[in-house]
C-alpha positions in Angstrom: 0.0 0.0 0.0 1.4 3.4 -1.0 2.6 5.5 2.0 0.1 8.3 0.2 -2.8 6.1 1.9 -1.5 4.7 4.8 -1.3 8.3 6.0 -4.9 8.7 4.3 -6.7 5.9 6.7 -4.3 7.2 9.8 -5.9 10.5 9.7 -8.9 9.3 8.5 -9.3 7.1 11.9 -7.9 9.7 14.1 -10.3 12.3 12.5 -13.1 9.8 12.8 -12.5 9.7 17.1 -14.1 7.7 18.5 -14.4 5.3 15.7 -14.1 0.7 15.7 -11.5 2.4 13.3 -11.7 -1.0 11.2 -15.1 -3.1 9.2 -13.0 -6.2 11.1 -13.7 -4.4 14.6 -17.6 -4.4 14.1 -18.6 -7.5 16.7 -18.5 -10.9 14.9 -22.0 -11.7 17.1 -23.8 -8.9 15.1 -23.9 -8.1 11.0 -23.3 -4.6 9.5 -27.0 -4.6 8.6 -28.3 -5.7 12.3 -25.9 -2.8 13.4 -27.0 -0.1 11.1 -30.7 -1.0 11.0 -32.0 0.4 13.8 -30.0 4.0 13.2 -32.0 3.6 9.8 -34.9 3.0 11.1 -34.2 5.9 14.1 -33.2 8.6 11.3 -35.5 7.8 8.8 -38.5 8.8 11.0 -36.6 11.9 12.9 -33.5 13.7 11.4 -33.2 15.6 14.2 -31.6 12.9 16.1 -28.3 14.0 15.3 -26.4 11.6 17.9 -28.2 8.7 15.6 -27.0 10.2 12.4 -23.0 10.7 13.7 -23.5 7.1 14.9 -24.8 5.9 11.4 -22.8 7.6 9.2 -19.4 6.8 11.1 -20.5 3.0 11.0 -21.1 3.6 7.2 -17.9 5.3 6.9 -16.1 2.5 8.7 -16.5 0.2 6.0 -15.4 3.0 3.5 -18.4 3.9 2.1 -18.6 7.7 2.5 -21.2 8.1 0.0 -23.5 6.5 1.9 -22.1 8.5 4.8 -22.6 12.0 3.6 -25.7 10.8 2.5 -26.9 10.5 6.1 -25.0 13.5 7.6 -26.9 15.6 4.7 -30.0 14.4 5.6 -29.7 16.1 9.5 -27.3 18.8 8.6 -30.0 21.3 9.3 -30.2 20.2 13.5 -26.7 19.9 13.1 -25.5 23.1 12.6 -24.0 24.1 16.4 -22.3 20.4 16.7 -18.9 20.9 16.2 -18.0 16.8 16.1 -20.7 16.7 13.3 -19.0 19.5 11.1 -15.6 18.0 11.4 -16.7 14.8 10.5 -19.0 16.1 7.8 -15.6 17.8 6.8 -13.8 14.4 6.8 -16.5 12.8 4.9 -16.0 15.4 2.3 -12.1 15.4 1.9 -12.7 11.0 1.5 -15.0 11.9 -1.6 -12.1 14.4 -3.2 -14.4 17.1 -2.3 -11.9 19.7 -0.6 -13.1 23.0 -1.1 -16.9 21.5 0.8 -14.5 20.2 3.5 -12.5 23.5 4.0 -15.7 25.1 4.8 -17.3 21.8 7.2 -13.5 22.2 9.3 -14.3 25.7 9.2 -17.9 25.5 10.9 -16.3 23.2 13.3 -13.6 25.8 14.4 -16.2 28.0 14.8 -17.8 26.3 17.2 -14.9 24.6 18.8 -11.8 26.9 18.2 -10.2 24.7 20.6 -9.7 21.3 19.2 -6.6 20.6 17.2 -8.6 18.2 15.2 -9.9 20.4 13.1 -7.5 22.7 12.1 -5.5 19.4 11.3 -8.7 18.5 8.8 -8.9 21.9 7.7 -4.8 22.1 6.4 -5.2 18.9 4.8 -8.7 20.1 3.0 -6.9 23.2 1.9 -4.0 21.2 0.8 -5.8 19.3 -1.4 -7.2 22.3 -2.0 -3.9 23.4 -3.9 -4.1 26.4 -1.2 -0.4 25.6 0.1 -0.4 28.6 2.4 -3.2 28.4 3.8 -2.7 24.7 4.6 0.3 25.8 7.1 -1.3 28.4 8.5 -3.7 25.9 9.3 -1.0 23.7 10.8 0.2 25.8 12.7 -2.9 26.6 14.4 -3.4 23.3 15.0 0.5 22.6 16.7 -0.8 26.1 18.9 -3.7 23.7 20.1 -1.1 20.3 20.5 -2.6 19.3 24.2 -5.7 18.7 21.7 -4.5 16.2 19.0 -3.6 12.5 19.7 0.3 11.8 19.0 -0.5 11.0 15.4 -1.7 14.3 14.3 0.5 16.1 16.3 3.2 14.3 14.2 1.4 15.1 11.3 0.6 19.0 11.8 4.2 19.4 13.0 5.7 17.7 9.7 2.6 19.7 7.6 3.1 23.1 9.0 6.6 24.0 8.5 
């Protein structure tokens, strides 16, 4: 496997916090569909249960289908709109599906709401980066390295490398 995506699906599953992180983690005793079809049935007949939504599209985007994911998320991105864990994610989501520019601006709404969290400002450089937006991308870095006691060892590694 290319480095390229080995650093892809390490961000990916740090960014995704808390996560199974892996399709193999989801319990042997219990299918993908027995797992997801309650959250279905739970968003299908209220999108404003947002906690049900995260829950369902993180499961969907587990198994790397992030389609399927934004799918979801889009569907309670209305009641969503002061979560902060929802934007980021929405944000990594996007950046899966080559969608940068959409991803820029989900890390953004999650900085809004949660300046704080290194997380997202990690997200937001790599958006911008693929992006083509180089600048931007280490200013974004560097914010996120000002915000270190926030990130897990692997993005801290990561912004560190990104931001100089």
């Amino acid at each position: 496997m290319p480095r390229r995506h080995l650093v892809i699906m390490l961000v990916a599953s740090t960014l995704l916090t808390p996560s199974l992180l892996h399709a193999e983690a989801v319990s042997s005793t219990a299918s993908f569909a027995d797992m997801t079809a309650p959250l279905e049935i739970v968003v299908d007949r209220d999108i404003t249960r947002v906690a049900a939504a995260k829950r369902l599209a993180r499961l969907h985007a587990e198994t790397g289908n992030w389609a399927e994911a934004l799918r979801v998320l889009e569907r309670s991105a209305p009641h969503a709109r002061k979560d902060a864990e929802y934007q980021g994610f929405a944000g990594t989501v996007l950046r899966q599906l080559k969608r940068s520019t959409e991803a820029a601006e989900a890390y953004r709404r999650a900085i809004a709401l949660k300046p704080d969290d290194g997380r997202w400002w990690v997200g937001l450089g790599l958006a911008l980066e693929d992006a083509g937006k180089r600048k931007e991308a280490t200013q974004a870095f560097t914010a996120a390295r000002e915000r270190e006691q926030t990130l897990p060892p692997a993005l801290r590694k990561l912004a560190e490398k990104r931001g100089r």
